[in-house]
N, C-alpha and C positions, 0 to 999 in steps of 0.2 A: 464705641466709646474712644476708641485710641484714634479713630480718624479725627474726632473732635477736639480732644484734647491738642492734635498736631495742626488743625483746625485754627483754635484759641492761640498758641504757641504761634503762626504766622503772622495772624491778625497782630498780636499785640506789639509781636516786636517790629509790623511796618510802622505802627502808631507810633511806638519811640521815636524813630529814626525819620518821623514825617517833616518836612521842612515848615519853619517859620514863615508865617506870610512877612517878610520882608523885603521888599524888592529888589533889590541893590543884590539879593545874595544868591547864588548858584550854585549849587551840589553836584558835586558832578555823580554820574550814574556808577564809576566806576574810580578807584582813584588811580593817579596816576603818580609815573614812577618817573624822576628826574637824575640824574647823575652830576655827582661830581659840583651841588649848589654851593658857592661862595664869593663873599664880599669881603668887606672891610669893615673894622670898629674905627675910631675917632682915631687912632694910631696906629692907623694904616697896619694893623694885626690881619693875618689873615683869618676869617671864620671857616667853618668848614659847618652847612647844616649836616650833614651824618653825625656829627658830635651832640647831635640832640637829641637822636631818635630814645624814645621812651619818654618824649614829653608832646603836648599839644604846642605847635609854635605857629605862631603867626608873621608872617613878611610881610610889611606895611609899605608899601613904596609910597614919596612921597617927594615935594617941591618947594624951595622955599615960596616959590610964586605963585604957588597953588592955593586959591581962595578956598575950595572946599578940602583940602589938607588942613588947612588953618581952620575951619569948622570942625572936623572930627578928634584933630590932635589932643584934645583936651580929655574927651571921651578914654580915647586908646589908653590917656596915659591915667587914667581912671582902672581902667582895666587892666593893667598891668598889678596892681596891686589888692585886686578885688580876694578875699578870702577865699570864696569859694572854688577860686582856678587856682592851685598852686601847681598845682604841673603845667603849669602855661608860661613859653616863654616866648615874646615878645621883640621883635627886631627892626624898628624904624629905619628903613634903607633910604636915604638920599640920593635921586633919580638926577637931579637939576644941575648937575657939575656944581651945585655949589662949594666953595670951601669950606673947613671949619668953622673959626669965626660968623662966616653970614647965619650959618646951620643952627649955632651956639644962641646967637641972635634970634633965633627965629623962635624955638625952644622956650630962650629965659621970655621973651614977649606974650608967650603965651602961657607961661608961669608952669612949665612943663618940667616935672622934679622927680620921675619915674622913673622915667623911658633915656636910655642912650643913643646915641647918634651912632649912624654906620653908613653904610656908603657902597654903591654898586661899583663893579671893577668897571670902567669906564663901557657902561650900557648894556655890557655883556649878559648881563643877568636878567636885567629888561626884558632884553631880546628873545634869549631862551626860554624864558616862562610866557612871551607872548601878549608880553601888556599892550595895551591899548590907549593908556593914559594913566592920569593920576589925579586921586589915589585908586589904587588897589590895594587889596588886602588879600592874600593867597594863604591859606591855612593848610597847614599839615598835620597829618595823626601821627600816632606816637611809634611808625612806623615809619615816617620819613618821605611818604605819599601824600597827596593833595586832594584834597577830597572834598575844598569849595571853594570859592571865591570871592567875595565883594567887590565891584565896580561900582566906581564911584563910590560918594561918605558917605560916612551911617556912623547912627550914635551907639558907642558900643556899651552904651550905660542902659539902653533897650531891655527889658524884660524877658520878654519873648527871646530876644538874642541872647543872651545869658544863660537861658533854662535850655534852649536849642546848644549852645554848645558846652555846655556843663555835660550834656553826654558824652563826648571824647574827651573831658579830661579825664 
């Protein structure tokens, strides 16, 4: 009976934790530990992510000149305000050297009223987390670990994606 029981106890908790068929999105097996992550808000403040841990946070790199940036920005900024996530916080970094103003630009065109602008320390950040392109999206648990990714867009207004990470918040 207790092998059973521990049995049911494995099963169900890989079930939880099974990834959405989404394709864009990546879990990693194990998460991973970064040091010392920081950018910039709109005036030039520095961030520090350790100041967040004990929340779900998402890094959203992105472009003004990114076509599929400009497809999902709308989504994200959807998501930033959904009821169901309030331990989720949210950080659109600006990858594209652009300045404020084009950023501001880019944002009000897309009727974006959520989400604040920020901004990577000149690539640095990029670099370290090992993008590939834009957008990405790097998610971290409430421990300050990364534990998936999305490459390339995706709509964050997705069912499936909402229900998949409503378990870490």
């Amino acid at each position: 009976m207790r092998f059973l029981i521990i049995f049911i106890f494995f099963i169900s908790n890989a079930l939880a934790n099974e990834m959405p068929n989404i394709k864009n999105l990546v879990v990693n097996k194990e998460a991973k530990t970064y040091h010392d992550i920081t950018f910039f808000d709109s005036r030039e403040k520095l961030i520090k992510l350790s100041d967040y841990n004990g929340y779900l946070v998402i890094l959203n790199f992105w472009a003004t000149w990114c076509a599929p940036c400009r497809e999902e920005m709308p989504s994200l900024d959807d998501l930033k305000v959904n009821p169901n996530l309030n331990n989720l916080k949210i950080f659109p970094i600006n990858i594209g050297k652009d300045n404020i103003k084009k950023s501001e630009k880019f944002f009000a065109d897309l009727n974006i009223k959520n989400l604040d602008i920020y901004f990577d320390n000149t690539i640095t950040l990029a670099k370290d987390l090992s993008l590939r392109g834009v957008p990405t999206t790097v998610l971290f648990n409430k421990e300050g670990k990364e534990f998936a990714r999305i490459i390339g867009s995706i709509d964050f207004n997705d069912e499936k994606f909402l229900e998949w990470l409503s378990n870490y918040n």
